[in-house]
N, C-alpha and C positions, 0 to 999 in steps of 0.2 A: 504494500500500500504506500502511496505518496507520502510524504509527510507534510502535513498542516495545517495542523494544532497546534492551540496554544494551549500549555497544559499547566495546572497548578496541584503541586502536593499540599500538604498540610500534616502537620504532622510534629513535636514538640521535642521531639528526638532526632537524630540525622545519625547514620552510619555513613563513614565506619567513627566514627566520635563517640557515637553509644552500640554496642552491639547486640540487636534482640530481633526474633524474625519480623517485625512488624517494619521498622526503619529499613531490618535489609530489603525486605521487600521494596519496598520505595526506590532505594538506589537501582535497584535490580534491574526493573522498568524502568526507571528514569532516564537512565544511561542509554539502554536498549531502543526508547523512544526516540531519545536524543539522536542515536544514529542514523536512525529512519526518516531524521529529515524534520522533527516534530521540536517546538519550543519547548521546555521543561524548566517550571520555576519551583523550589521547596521551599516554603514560609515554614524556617524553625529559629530554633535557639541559637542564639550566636558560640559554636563548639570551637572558632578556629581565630587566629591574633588578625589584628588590622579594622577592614571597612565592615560594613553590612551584607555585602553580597562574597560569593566565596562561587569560584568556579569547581566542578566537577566533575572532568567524563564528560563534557559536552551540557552539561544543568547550572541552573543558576540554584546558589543556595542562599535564598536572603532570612537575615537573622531580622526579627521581630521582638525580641526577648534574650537578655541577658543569660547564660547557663546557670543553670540551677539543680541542686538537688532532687529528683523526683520522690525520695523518697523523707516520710518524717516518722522516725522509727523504724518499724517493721512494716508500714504500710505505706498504699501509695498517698503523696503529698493530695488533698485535694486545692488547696491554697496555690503550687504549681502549676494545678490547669486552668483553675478560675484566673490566675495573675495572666498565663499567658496568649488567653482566650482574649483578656482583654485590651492587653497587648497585639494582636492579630490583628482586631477590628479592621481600624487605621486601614493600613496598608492594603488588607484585603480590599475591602471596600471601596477604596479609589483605584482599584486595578482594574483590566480587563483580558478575563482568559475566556478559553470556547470551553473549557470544564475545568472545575474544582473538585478533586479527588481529595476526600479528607478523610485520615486514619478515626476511626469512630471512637476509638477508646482516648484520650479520657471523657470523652461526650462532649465537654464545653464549647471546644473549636467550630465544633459539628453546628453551633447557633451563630456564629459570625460567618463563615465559609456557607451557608444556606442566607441570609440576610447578603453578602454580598453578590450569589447567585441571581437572586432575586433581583438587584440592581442592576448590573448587568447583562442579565439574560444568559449567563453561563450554564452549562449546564451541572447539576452537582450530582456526583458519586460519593458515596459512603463505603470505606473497607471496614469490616468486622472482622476481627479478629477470635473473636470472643463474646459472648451473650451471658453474663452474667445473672442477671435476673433475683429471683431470691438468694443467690449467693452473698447477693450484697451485707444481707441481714448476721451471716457467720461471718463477713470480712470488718463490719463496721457494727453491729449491735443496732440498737436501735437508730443509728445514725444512716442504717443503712435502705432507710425507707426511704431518704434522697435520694443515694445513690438508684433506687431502684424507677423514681420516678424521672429523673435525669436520663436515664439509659432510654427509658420507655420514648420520652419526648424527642431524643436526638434518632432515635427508629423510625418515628411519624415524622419527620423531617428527608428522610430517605425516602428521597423518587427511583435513584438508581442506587441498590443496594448489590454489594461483592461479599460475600460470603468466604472466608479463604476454605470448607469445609463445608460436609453437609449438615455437618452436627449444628455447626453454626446457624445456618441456612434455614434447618427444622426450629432450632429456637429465635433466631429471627419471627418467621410466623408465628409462632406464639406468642408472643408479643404485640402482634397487631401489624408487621409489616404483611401488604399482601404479596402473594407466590409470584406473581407477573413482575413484580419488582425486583426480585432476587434473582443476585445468578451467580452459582461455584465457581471460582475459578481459586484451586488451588494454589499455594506458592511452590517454586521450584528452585532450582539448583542449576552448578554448570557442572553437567555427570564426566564429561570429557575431561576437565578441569582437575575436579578430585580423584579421580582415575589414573592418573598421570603422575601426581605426586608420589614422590620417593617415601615407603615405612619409613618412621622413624627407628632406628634400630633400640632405641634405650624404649619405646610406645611401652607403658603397660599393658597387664592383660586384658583388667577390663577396666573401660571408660566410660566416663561422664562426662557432658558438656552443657551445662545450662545454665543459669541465672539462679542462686542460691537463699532462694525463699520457700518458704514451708510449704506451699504445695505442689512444691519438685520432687519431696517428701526423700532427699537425699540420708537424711538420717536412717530410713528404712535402708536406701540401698549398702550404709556403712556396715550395720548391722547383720543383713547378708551375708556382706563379703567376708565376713569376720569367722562366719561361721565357717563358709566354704574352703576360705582358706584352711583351714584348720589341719585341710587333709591334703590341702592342694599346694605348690610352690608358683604362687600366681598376687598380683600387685595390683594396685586399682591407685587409677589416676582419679581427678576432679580437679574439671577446668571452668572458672567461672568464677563470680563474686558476688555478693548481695547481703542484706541484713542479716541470716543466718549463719554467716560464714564465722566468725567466733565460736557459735554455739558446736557447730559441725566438726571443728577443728578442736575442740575440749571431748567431745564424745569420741574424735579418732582415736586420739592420745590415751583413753582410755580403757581399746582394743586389746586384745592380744596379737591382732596384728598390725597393731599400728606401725610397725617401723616397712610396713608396707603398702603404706597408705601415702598418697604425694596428692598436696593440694597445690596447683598450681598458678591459681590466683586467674586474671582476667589475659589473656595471650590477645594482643591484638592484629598480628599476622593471620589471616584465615589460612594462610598454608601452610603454619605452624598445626593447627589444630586438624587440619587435615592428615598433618603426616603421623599424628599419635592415632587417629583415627586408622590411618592405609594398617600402622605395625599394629595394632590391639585386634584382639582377638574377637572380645566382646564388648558391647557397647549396652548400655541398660540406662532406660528412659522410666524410672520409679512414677513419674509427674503422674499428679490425679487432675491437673489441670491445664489442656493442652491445646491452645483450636485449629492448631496443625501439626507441630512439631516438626520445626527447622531442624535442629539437629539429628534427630532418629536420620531422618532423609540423609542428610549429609553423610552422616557414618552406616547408611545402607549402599551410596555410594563409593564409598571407601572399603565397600566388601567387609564390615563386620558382621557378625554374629550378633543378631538384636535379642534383647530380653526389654519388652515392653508390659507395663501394667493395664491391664481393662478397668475402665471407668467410664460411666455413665456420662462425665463431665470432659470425657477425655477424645479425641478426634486419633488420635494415633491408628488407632484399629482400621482407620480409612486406609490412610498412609500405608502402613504395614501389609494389609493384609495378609497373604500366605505366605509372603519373605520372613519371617519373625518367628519367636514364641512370644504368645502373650500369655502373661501369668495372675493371679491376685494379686491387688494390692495389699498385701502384709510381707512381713521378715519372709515368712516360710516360702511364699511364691515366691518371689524374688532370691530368694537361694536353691531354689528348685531348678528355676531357668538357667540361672548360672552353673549348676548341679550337669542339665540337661547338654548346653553347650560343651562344657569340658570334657564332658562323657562321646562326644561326636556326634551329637543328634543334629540334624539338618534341617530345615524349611525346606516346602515343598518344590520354591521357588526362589533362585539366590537372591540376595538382597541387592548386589549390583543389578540385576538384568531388572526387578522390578523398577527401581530405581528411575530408570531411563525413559517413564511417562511422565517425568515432571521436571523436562529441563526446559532450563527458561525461554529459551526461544518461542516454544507452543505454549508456554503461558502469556507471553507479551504479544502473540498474533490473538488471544481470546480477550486480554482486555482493550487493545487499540479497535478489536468490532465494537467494544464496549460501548466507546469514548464515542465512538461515530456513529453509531445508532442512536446515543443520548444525546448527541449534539444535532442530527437530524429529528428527531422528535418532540425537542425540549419546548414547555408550553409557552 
């Protein structure tokens, strides 16, 4: 397709500055559009020294907002998305793009990026990542009867809703968006890419890669390993950072095999993380809370051995399908699958070769029809 769109992200985060699937997705596309011929502007936080705009890969990245801490505590900041929602405004608003693509979670954005839609005549897309809904109520208590109504209002705001998942997708509807609005289109990877990199020769056996908050539920997978090893001459990595990471690093040291446990904090080479991925054996995604799961993929195509948890709240099951074992979320499943891999059990289907329907190519040919059906439509 031609290129010629003008495109806007939205989004309060920017990779590789912050690394989580949500931003990388953004650059993913972004870049990818960009080549195509297509304008691509990212309204985020200012991550990088100097002016307000930061080039990238062919994107404009204009800063709106000073960097900030997302998190206050162990939870996310809500004062961060209100500050930089309102912070957005402005600029949004006296711009003029042919669509506004804004990351839905933390909701806030989602009400200035649709008010400038609206002035403009852009058209507006919504990404979900994730549909929280009564979870809010265990994430914040009674506070979370906002969060629940906030979610719900930035959904009725969604003409064109992206789903990265169908889990997503299904609680979307439920919620009140309707079915003709939504449309899957999963995140991907470059399977060539991580294919290519060299094992790390020192890789542990089994690995983890994610963002280290409690419903990664890392603690379970320490616990596992602990046991496993017990019989086994085998090490476990943990690559990542987050509010947990103290609590994580006091329960390792508490192991009996902690002098085989290695936390290796935030890597911000993706080809670092790739090549502990190519050398490990297994790769184990404990998370009860997932609405794709970046990494599983990554390290499916890196040819690990996946040990993934089933949950209700969890999208991986999509992702995986028969390349994996999936197990319960507790100690014992998760020491089971790790049990089952070291023992030489197989999927049915390798994880590389599943792998290879989600490279990013055919996901940025699914959302540029996106962009151009909703720019050809828009009311």
């Amino acid at each position: 397709m031609s290129g010629d769109l003008d495109v806007a992200f939205v989004s309060n985060v920017a990779y590789p500055f912050v690394k989580g699937g949500a931003e990388r997705r953004f650059y993913e596309i972004g870049r990818r559009l960009a080549d195509r011929g297509h304008d691509v502007t990212l309204y985020t936080r200012r991550y990088w020294e100097g002016g307000d705009e930061y080039e990238q890969e062919g994107m404009t990245l204009r800063a709106v907002a000073p960097q900030r801490e997302l998190y206050a505590g162990e939870r996310r900041s809500i004062g961060e998305a209100v500050e930089f929602s309102l912070r957005l405004a402005r600029p949004l608003l006296t711009s003029e793009h042919d669509v506004i693509d804004v990351s839905a979670f933390p909701y806030f954005p989602v009400f200035p990026a649709a008010a400038a839609a609206v002035r403009s005549g852009a058209a507006l897309v919504t990404t979900w990542h994730e549909v929280w809904n009564r979870y809010w109520l265990e994430y914040l208590g009674a506070l979370g009867v906002g969060g629940i109504v906030v979610e719900r209002l930035a959904a009725r705001l969604s003409r064109r809703a992206v789903a990265v998942s169908r889990l997503t997708a299904d609680r979307l509807g439920a919620i009140g968006v309707p079915g003709e609005r939504i449309t899957t289109v999963y995140n991907g990877i470059e399977t060539d890419r991580i294919a290519a990199v060299e094992p790390d020769p020192d890789a542990p056996d089994v690995l983890f890669v994610g963002r280290l908050v409690e419903s990664k539920r890392v603690d379970q997978l320490l616990s596992a390993f602990d046991r496993v090893a017990a019989d086994r001459d085998i090490r476990l990595g943990i690559v990542g950072d987050g509010p947990e990471s103290d609590r994580l690093r006091a329960q390792a040291s508490a192991l009996d095999s902690r002098d085989r446990i290695t936390f290796y904090g935030s890597i911000d080479d993706d080809t670092d993380v790739y090549s502990l991925m190519r050398g490990a054996t297994a790769f184990v995604s404990p998370s009860t809370r997932e609405g794709f799961g970046m990494a599983l993929l990554e390290a499916m195509a890196a040819d690990c051995q996946i040990v993934a948890v089933r949950h209700p709240d969890s999208a991986v099951e999509e992702v995986l399908d028969d390349a994996g074992l999936l197990v319960d979320s507790t100690v014992e499943g998760i020491a089971d699958g790790l049990t089952a891999v070291f023992d030489g059990e197989r999927p049915a289907t390798a994880p590389q070769t599943a792998a290879q329907r989600f490279d990013w190519e055919c996901i940025v040919d699914d959302v540029e029809r996106i962009y151009r059906d909703a720019v050809d439509t828009r009311e």
